[in-house]
PyMOL Python script that loads the backbone (N, CA, C, O; Angstrom):
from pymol import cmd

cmd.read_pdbstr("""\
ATOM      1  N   UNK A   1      20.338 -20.157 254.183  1.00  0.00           N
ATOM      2  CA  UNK A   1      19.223 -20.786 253.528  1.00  0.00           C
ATOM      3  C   UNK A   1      19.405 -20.652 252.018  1.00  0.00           C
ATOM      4  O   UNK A   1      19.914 -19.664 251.487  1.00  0.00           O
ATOM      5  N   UNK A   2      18.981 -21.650 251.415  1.00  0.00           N
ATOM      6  CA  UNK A   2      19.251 -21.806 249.814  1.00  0.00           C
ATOM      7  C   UNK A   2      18.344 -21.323 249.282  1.00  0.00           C
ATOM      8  O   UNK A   2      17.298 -21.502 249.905  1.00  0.00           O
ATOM      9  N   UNK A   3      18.214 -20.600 248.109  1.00  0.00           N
ATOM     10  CA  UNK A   3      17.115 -20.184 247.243  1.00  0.00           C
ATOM     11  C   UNK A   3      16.449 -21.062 246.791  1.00  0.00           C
ATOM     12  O   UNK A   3      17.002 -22.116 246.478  1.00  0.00           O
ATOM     13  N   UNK A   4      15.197 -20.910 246.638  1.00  0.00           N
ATOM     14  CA  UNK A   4      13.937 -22.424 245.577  1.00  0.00           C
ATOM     15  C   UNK A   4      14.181 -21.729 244.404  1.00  0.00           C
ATOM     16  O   UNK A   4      14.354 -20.530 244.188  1.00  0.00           O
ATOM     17  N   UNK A   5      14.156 -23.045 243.439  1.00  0.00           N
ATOM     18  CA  UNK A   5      14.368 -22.704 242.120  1.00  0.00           C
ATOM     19  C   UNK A   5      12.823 -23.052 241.743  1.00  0.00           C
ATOM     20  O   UNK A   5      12.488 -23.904 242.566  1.00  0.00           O
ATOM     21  N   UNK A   6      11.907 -22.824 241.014  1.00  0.00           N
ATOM     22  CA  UNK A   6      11.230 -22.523 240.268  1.00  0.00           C
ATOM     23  C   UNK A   6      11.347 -23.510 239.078  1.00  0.00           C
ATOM     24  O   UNK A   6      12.483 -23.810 238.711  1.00  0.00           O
ATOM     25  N   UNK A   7      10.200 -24.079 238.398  1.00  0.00           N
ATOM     26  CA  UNK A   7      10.399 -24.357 237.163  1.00  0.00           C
ATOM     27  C   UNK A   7      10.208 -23.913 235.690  1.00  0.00           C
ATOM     28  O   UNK A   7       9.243 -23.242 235.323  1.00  0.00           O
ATOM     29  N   UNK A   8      11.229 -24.349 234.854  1.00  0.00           N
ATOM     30  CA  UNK A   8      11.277 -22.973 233.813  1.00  0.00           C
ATOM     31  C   UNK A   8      10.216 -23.393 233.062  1.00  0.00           C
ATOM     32  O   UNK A   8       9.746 -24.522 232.919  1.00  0.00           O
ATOM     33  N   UNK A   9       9.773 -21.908 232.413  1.00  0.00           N
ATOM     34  CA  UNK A   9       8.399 -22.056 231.607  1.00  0.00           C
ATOM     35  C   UNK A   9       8.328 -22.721 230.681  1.00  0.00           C
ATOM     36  O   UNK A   9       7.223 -23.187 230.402  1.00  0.00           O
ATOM     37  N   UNK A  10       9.819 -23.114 229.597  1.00  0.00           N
ATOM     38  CA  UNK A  10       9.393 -24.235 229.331  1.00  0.00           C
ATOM     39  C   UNK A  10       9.145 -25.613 229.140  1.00  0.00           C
ATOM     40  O   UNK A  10       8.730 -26.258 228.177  1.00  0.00           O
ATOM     41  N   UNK A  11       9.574 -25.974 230.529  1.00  0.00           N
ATOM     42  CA  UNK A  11       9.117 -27.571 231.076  1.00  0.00           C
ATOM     43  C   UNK A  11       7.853 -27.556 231.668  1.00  0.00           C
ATOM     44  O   UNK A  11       7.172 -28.576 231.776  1.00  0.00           O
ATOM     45  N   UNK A  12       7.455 -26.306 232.108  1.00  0.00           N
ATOM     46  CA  UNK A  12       6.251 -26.364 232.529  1.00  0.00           C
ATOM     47  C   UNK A  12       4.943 -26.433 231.778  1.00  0.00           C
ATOM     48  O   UNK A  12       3.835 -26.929 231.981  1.00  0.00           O
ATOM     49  N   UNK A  13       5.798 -25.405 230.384  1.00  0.00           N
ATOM     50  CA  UNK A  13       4.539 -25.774 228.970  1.00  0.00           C
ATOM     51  C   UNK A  13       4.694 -27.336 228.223  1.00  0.00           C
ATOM     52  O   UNK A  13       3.770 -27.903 227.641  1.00  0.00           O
ATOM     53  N   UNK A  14       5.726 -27.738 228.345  1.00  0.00           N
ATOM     54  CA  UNK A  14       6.002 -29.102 228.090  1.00  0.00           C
ATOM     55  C   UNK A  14       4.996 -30.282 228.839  1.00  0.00           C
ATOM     56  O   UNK A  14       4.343 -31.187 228.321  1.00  0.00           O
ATOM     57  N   UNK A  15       5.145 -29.902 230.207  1.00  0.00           N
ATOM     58  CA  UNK A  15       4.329 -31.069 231.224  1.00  0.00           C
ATOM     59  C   UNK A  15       3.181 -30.706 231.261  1.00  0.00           C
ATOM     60  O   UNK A  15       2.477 -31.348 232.040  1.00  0.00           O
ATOM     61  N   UNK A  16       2.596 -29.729 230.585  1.00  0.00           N
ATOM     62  CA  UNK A  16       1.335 -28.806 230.134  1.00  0.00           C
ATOM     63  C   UNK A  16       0.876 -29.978 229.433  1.00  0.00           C
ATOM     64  O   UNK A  16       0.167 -30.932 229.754  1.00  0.00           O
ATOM     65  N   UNK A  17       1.437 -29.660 228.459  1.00  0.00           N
ATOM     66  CA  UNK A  17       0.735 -30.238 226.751  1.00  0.00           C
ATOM     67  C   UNK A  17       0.839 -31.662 226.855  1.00  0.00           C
ATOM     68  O   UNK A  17       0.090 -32.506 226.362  1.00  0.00           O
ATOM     69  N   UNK A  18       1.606 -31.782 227.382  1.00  0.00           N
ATOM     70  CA  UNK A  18       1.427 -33.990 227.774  1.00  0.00           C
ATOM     71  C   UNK A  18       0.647 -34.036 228.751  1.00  0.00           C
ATOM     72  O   UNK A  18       0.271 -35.204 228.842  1.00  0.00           O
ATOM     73  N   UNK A  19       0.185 -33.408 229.549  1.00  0.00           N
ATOM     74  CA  UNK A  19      -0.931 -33.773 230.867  1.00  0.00           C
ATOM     75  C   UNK A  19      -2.425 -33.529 229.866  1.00  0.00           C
ATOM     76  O   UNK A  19      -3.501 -34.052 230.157  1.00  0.00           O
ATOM     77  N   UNK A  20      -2.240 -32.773 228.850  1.00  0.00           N
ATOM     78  CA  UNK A  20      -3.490 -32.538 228.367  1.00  0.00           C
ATOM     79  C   UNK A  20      -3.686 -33.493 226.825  1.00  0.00           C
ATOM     80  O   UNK A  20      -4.747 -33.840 226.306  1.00  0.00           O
ATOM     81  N   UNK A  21      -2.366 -33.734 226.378  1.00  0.00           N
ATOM     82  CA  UNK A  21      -2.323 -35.001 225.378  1.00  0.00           C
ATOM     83  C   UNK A  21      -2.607 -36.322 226.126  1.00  0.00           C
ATOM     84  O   UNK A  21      -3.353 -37.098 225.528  1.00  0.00           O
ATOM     85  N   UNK A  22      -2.243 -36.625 227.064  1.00  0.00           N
ATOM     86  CA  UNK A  22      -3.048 -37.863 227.585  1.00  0.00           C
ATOM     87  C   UNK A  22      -4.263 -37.999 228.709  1.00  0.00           C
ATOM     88  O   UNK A  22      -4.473 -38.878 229.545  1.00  0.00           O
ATOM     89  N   UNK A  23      -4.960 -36.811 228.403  1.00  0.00           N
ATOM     90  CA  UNK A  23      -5.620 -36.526 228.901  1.00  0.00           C
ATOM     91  C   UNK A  23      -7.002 -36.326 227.865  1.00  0.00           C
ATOM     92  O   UNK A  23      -8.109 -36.622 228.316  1.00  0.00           O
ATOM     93  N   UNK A  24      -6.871 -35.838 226.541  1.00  0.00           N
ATOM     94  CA  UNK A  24      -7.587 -36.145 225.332  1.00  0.00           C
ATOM     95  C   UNK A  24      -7.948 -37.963 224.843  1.00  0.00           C
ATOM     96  O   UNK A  24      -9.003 -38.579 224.691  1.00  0.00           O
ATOM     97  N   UNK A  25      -6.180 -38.428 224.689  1.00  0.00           N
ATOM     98  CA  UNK A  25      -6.482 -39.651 224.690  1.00  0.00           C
ATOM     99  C   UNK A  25      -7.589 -40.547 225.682  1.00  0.00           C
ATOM    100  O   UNK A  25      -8.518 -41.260 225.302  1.00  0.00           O
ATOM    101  N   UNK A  26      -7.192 -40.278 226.924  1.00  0.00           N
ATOM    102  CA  UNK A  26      -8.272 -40.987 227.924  1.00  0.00           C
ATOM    103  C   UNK A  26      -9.579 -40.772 227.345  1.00  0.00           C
ATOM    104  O   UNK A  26     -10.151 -41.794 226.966  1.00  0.00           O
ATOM    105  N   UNK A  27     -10.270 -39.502 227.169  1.00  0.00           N
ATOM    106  CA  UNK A  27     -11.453 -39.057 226.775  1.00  0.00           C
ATOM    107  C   UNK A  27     -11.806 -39.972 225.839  1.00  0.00           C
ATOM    108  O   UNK A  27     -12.575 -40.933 225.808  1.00  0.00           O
ATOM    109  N   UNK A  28     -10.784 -39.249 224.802  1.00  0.00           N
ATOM    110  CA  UNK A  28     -11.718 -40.140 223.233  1.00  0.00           C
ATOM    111  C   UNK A  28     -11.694 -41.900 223.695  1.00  0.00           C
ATOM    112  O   UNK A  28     -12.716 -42.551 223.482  1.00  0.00           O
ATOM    113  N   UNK A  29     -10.946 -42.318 224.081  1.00  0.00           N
ATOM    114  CA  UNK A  29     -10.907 -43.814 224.456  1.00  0.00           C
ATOM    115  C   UNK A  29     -12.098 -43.989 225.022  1.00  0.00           C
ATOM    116  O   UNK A  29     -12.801 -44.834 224.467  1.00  0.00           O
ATOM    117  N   UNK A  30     -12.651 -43.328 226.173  1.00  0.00           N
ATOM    118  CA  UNK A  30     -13.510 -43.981 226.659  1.00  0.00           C
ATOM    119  C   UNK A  30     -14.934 -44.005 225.875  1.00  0.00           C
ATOM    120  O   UNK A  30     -15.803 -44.877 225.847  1.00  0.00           O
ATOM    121  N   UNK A  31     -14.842 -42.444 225.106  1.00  0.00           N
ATOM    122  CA  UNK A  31     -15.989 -42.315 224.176  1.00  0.00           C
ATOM    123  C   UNK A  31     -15.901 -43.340 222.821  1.00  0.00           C
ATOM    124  O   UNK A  31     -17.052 -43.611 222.481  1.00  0.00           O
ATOM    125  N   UNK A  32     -15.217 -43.785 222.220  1.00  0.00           N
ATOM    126  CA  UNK A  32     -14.908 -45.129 221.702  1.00  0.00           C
ATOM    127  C   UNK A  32     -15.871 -46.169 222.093  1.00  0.00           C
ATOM    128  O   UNK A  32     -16.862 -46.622 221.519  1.00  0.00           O
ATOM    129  N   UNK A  33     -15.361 -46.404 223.133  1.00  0.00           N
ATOM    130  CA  UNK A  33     -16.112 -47.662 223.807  1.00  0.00           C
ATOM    131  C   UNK A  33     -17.353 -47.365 224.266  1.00  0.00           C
ATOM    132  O   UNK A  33     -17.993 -48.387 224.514  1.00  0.00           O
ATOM    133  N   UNK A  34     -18.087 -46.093 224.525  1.00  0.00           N
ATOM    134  CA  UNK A  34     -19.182 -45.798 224.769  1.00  0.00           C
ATOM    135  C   UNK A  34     -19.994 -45.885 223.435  1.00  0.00           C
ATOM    136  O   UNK A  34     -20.961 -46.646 223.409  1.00  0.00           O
ATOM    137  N   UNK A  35     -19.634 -45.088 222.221  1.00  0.00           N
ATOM    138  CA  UNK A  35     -20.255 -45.741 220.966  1.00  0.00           C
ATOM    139  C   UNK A  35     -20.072 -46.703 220.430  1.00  0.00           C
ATOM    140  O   UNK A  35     -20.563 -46.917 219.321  1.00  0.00           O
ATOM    141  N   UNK A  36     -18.994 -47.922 221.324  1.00  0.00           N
ATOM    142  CA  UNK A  36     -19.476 -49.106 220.054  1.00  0.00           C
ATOM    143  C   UNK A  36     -20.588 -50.177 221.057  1.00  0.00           C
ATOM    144  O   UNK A  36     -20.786 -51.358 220.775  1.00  0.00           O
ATOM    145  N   UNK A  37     -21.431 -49.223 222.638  1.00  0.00           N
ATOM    146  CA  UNK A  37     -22.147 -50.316 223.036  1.00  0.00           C
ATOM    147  C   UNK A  37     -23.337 -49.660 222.713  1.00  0.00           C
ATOM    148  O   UNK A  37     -24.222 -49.777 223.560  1.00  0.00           O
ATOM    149  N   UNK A  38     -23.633 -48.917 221.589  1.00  0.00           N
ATOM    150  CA  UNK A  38     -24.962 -48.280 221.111  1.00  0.00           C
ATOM    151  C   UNK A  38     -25.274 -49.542 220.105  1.00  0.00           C
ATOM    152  O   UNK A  38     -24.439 -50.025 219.340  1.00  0.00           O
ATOM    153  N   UNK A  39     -26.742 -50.022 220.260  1.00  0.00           N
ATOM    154  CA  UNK A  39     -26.930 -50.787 219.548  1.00  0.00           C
ATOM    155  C   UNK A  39     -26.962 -50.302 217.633  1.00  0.00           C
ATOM    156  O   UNK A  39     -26.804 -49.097 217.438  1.00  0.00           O
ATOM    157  N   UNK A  40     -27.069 -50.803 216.914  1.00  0.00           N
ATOM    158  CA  UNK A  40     -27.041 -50.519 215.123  1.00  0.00           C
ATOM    159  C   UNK A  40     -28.537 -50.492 214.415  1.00  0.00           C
ATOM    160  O   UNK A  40     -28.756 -50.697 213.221  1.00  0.00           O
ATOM    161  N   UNK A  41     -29.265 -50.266 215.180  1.00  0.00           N
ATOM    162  CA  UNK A  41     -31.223 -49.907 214.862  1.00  0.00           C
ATOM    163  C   UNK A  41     -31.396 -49.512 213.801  1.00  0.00           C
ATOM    164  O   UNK A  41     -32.540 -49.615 213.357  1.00  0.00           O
ATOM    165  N   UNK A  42     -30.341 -48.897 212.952  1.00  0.00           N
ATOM    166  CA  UNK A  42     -30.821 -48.392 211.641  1.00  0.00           C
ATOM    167  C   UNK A  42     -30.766 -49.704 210.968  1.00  0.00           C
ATOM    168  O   UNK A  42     -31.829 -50.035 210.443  1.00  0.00           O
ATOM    169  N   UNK A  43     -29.896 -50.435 210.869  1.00  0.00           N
ATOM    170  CA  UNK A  43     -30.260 -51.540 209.599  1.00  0.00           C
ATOM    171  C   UNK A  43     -31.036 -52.209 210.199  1.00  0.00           C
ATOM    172  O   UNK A  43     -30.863 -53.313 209.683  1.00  0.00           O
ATOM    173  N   UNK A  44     -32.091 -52.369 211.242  1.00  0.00           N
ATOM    174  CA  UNK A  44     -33.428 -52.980 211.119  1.00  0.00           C
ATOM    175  C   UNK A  44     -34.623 -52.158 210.416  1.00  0.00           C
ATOM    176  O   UNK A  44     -35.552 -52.722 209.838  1.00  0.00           O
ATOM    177  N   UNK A  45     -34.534 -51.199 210.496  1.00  0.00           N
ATOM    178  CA  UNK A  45     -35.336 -50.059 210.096  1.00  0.00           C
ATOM    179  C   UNK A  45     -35.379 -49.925 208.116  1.00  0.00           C
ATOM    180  O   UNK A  45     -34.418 -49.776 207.361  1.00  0.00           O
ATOM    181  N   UNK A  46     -37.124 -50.072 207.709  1.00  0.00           N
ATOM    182  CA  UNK A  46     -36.768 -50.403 206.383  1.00  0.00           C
ATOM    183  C   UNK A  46     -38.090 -49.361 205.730  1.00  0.00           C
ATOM    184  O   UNK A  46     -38.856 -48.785 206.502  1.00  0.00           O
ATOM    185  N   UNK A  47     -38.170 -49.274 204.703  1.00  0.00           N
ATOM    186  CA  UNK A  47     -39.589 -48.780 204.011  1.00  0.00           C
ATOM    187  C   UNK A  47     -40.603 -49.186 203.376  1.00  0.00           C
ATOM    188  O   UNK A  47     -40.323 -49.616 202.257  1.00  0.00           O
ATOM    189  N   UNK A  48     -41.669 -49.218 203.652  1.00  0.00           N
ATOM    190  CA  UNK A  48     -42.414 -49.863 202.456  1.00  0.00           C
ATOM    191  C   UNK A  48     -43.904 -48.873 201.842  1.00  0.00           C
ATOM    192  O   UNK A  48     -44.900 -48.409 202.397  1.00  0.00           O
ATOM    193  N   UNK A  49     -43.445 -48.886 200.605  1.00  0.00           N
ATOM    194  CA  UNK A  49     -44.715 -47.915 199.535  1.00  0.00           C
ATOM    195  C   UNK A  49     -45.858 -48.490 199.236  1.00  0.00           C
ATOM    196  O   UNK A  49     -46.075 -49.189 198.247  1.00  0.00           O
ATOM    197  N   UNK A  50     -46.855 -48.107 200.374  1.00  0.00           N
ATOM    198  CA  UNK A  50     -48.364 -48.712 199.766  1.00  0.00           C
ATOM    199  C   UNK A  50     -49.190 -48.023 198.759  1.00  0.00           C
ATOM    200  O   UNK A  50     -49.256 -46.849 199.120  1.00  0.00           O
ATOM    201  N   UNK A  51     -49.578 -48.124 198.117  1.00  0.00           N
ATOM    202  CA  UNK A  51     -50.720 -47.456 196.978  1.00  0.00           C
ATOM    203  C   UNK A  51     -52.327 -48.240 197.022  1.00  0.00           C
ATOM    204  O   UNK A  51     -52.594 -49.420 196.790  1.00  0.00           O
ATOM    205  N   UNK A  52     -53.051 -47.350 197.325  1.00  0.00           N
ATOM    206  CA  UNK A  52     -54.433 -47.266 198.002  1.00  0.00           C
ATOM    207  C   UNK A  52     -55.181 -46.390 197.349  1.00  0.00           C
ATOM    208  O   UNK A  52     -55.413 -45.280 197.829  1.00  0.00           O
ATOM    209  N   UNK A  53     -55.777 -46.888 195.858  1.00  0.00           N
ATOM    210  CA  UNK A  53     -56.360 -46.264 194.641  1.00  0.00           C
ATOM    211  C   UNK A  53     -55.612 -45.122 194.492  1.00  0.00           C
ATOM    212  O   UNK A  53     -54.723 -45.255 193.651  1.00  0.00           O
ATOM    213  N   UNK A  54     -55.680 -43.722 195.178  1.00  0.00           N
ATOM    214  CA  UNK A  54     -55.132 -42.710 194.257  1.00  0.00           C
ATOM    215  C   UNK A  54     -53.601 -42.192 195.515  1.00  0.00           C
ATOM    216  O   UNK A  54     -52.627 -41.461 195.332  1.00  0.00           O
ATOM    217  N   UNK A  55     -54.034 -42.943 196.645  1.00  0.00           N
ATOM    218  CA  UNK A  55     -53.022 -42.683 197.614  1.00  0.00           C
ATOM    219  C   UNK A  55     -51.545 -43.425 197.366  1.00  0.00           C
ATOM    220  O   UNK A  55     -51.494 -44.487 196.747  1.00  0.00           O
ATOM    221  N   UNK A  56     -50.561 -42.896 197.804  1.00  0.00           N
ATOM    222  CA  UNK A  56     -49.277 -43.156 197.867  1.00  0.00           C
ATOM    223  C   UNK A  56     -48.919 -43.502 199.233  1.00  0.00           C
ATOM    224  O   UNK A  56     -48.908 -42.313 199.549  1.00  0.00           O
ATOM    225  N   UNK A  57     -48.667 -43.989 200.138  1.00  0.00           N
ATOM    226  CA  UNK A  57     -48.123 -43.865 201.536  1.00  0.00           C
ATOM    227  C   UNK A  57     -46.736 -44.252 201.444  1.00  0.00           C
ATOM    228  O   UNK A  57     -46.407 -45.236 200.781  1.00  0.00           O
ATOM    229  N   UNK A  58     -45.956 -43.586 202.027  1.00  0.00           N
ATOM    230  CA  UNK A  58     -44.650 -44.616 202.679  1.00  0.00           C
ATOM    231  C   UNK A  58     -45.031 -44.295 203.994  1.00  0.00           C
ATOM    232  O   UNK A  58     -45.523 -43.263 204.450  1.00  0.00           O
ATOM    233  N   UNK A  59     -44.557 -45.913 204.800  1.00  0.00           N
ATOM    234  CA  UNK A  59     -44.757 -46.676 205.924  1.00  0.00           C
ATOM    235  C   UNK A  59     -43.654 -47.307 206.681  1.00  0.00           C
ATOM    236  O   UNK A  59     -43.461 -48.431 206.217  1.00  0.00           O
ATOM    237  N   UNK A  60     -42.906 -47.055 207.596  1.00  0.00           N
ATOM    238  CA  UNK A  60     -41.512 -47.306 208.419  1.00  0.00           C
ATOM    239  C   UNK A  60     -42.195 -48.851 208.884  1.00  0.00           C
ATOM    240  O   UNK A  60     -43.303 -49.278 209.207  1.00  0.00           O
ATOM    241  N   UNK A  61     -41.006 -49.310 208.729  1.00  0.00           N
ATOM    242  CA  UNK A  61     -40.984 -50.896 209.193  1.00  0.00           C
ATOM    243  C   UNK A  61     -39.990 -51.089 210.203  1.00  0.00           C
ATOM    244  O   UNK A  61     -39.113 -50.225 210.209  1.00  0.00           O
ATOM    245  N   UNK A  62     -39.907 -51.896 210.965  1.00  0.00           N
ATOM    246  CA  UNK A  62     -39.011 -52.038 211.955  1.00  0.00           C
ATOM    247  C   UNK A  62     -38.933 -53.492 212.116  1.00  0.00           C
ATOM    248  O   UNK A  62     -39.938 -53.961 212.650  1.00  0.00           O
ATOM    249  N   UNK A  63     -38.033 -54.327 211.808  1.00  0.00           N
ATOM    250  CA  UNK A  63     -38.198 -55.520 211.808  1.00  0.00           C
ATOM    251  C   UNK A  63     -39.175 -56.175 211.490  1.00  0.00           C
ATOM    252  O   UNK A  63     -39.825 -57.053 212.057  1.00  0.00           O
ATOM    253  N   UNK A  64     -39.243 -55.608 210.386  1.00  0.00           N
ATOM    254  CA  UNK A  64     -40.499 -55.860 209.622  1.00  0.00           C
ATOM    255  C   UNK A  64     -41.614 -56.227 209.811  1.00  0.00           C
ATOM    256  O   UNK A  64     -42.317 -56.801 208.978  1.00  0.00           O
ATOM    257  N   UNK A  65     -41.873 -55.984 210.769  1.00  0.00           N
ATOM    258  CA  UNK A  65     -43.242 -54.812 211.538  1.00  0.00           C
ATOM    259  C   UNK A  65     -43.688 -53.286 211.085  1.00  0.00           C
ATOM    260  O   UNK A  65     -43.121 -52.245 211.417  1.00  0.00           O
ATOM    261  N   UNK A  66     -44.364 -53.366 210.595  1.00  0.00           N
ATOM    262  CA  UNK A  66     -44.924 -51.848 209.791  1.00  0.00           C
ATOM    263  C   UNK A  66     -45.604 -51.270 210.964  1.00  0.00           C
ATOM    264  O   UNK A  66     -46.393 -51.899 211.670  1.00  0.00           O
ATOM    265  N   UNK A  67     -45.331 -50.298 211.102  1.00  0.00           N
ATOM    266  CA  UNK A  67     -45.850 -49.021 212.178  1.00  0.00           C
ATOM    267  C   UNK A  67     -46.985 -48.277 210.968  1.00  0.00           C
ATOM    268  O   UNK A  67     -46.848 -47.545 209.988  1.00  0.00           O
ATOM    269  N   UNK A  68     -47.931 -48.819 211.550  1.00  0.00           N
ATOM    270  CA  UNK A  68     -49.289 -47.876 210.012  1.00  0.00           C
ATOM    271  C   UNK A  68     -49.379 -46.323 210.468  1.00  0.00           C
ATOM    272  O   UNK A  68     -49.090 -45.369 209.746  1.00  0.00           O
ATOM    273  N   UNK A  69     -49.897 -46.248 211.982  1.00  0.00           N
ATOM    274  CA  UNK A  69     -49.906 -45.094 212.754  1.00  0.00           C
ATOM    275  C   UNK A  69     -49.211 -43.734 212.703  1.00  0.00           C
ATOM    276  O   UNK A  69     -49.499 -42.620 213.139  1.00  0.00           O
ATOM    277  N   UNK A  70     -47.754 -44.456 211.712  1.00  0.00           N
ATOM    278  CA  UNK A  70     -46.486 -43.375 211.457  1.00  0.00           C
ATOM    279  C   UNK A  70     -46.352 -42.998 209.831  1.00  0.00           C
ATOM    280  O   UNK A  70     -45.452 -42.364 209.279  1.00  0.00           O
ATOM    281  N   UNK A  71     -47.685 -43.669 209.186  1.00  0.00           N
ATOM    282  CA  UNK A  71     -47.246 -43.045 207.889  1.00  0.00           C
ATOM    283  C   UNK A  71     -47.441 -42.782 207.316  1.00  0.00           C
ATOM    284  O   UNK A  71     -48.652 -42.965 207.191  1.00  0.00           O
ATOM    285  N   UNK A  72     -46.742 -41.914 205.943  1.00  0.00           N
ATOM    286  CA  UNK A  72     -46.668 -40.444 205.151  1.00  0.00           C
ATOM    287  C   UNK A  72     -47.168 -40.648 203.722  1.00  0.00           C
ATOM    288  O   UNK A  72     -46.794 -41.477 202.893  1.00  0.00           O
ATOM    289  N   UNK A  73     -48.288 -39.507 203.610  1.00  0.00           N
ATOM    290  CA  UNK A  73     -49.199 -39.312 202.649  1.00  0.00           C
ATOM    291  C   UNK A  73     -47.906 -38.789 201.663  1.00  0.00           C
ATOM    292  O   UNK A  73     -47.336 -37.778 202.074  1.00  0.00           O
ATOM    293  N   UNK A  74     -47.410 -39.376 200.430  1.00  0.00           N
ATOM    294  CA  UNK A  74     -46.730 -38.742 199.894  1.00  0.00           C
ATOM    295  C   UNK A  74     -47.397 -38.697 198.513  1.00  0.00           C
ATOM    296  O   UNK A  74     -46.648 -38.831 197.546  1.00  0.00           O
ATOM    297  N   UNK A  75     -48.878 -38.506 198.269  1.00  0.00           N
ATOM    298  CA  UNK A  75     -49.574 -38.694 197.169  1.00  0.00           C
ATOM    299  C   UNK A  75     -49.322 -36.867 196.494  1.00  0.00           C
ATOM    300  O   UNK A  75     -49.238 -36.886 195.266  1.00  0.00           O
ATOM    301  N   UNK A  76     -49.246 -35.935 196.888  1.00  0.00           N
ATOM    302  CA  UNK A  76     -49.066 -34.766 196.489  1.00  0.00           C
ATOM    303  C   UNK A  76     -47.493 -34.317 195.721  1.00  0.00           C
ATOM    304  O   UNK A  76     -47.511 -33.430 194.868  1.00  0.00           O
ATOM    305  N   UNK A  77     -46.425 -34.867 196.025  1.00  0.00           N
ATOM    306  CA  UNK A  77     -45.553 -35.055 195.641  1.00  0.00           C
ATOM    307  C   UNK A  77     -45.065 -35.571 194.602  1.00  0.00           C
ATOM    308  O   UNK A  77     -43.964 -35.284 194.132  1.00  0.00           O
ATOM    309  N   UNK A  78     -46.209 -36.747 193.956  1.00  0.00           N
ATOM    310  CA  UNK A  78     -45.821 -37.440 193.378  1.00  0.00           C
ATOM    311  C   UNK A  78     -46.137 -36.964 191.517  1.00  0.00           C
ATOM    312  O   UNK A  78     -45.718 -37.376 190.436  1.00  0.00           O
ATOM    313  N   UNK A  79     -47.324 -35.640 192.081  1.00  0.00           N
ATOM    314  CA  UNK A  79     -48.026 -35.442 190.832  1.00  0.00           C
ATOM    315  C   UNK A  79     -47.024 -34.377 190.033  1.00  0.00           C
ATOM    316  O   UNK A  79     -47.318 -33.979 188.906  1.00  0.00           O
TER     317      UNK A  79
END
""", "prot")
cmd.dss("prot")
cmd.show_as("cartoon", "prot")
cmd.util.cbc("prot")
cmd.orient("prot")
């Protein structure tokens, strides 16, 4: 009976580091394509500064639709 040879450690760290180099690649690839089907919501998203006698507000717009409900007394800040 013949002896089994074994493979040497370093083809085995070799077929290591390429099973795990294209194995990174796969990853980031797919995460790639997972962030470019996130829609881009920030450039609809805008500001607008109301002044209301002594008040200051900023007010988030969203397609320029103002959300009133969401916005910030910034009259203390300003003094």
């Amino acid at each position: 009976m013949k002896p089994q040879k074994a493979m040497t450690p370093l083809s085995s760290t070799v077929l290591l580091l390429c099973f795990a180099a294209i194995l990174g690649l796969i990853i980031m690839s797919w995460g790639a394509s997972m962030a470019s089907k996130i829609p881009d919501t920030c450039s609809k998203v805008s500001l607008a500064v109301l002044k209301e006698g002594e008040t200051v507000s900023v007010i988030p717009k969203i397609n320029d639709i103002a959300c009133n409900e969401k916005k910030i007394d910034i009259s203390d800040t300003l003094k």
